[in-house]
C-alpha positions as CSV (number, residue, x, y, z in Angstrom):
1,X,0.0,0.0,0.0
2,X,2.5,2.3,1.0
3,X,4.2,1.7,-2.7
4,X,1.3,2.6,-4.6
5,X,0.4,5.8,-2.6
6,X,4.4,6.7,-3.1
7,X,4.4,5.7,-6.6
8,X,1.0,8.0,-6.8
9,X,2.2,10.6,-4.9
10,X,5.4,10.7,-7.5
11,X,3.2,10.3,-10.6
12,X,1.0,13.4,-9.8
13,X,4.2,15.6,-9.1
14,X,5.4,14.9,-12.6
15,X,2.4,15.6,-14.6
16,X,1.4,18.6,-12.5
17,X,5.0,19.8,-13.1
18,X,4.5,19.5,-17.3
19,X,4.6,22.2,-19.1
20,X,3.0,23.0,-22.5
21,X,5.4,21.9,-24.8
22,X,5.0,24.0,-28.1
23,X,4.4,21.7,-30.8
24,X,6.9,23.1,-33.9
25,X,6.0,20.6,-36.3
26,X,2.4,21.1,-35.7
27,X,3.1,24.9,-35.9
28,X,5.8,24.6,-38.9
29,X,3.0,22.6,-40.9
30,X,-0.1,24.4,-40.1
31,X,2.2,27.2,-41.6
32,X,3.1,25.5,-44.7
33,X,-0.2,24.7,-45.5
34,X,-1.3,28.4,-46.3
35,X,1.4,29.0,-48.9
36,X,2.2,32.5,-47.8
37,X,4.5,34.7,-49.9
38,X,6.0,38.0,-48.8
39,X,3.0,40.1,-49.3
40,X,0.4,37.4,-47.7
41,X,3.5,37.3,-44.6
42,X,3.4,41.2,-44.6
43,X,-0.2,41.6,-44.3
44,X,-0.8,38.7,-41.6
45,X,2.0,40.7,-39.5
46,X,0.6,43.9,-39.2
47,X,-1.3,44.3,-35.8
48,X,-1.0,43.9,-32.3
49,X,0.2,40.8,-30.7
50,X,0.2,39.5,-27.3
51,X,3.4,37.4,-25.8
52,X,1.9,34.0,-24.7
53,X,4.8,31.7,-24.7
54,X,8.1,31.3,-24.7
55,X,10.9,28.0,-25.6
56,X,14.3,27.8,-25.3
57,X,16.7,25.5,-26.5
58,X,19.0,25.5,-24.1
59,X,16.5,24.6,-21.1
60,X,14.3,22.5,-23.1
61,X,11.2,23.8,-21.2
62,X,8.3,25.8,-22.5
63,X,7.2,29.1,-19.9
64,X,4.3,31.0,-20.4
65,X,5.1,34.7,-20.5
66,X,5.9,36.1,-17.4
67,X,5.9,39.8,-18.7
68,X,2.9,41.6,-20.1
69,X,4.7,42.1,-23.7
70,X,2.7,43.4,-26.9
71,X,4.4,44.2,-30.2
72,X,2.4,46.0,-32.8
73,X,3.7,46.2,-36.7
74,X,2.1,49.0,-38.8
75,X,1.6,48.7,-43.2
76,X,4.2,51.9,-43.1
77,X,6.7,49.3,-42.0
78,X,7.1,50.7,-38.6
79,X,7.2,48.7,-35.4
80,X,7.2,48.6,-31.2
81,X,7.4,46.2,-28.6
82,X,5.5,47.4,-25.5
83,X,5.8,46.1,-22.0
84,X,2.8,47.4,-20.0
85,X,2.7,50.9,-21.2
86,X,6.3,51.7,-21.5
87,X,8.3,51.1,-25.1
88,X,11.0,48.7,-24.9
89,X,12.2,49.3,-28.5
90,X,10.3,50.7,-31.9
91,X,12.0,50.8,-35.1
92,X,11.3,50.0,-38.8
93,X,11.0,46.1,-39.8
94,X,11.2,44.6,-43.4
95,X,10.9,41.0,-44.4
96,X,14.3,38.6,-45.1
97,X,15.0,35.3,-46.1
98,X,16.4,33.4,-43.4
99,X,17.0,29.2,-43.3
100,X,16.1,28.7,-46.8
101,X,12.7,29.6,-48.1
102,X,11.4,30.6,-44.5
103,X,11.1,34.7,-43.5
104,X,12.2,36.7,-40.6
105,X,12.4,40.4,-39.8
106,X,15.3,42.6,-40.5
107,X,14.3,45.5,-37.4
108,X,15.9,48.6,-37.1
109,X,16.2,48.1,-33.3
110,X,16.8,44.8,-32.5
111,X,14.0,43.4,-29.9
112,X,14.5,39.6,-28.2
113,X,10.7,38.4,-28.8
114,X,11.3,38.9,-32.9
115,X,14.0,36.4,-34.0
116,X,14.0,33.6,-36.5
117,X,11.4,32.1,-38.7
118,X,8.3,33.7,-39.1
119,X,5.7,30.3,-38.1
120,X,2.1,31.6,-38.9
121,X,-1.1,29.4,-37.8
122,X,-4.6,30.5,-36.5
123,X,-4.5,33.4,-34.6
124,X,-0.7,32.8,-33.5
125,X,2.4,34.0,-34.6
126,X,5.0,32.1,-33.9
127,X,8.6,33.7,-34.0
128,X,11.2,30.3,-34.2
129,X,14.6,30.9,-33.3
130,X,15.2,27.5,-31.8
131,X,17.0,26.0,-35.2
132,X,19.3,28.5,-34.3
133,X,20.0,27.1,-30.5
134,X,17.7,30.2,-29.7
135,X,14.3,30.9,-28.1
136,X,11.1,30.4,-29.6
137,X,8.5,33.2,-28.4
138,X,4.4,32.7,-29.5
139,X,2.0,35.3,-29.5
140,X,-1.5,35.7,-30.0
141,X,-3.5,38.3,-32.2
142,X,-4.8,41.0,-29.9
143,X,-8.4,42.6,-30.6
């Protein structure tokens, strides 16, 4: 009896301690699937968006964001990255090929939530940096 409750007791500490793991492959072929060029990238950019999530390679572990982060990208190619109401960093962005065929942002003013591939799906944009032994951060489309 006393192996089982130990054994439960073990069990339960483990799965409460998982964290949401984001799914890139899920995210990297929900992404593929719309065919987006430049122009289709561009457009699907501009707005506001909410930090949700963040990966990193080097822990292995998925957070959810502990900072209330919001980047907005304009059509005049202009950008910010807000935490609360105070600007972290605004600049201009542009679109570059980076890993192949895949997108990323070349910023004026470099901000750590925008760097690598640009992983579109749903509402989500997901900014992939984790080929490149960096951090993955996922946002959400804000209203």
């Amino acid at each position: 009896m006393r192996l089982i409750l130990l054994f439960l007791t073990i069990f339960a500490g483990l799965t409460s301690c998982k964290k949401d793991k984001l799914d890139i492959n899920s995210f990297w072929q929900c992404n593929q699937s719309q065919n987006l060029d430049t122009t289709a990238i561009s457009s699907k950019l501009i707005g506001s968006w909410t930090w949700s999530k963040q990966s990193c390679f080097w822990t292995g572990k998925t957070k959810p964001a502990d900072r209330n982060i919001k980047v907005t990208f304009k059509s005049d190619r202009t950008f910010s990255v807000n935490e609360n109401s105070n600007v972290l960093t605004q600049g201009t962005w542009k679109l570059l090929q980076v890993d192949g065929t895949s997108s990323g942002l070349d910023l004026s003013a470099p901000s750590e939530f925008l760097y690598g591939r640009i992983l579109f799906c749903d509402n989500q944009v997901l900014f992939n940096d984790s080929y490149r032994d960096g951090c993955d951060n996922l946002f959400n489309k804000s209203n």
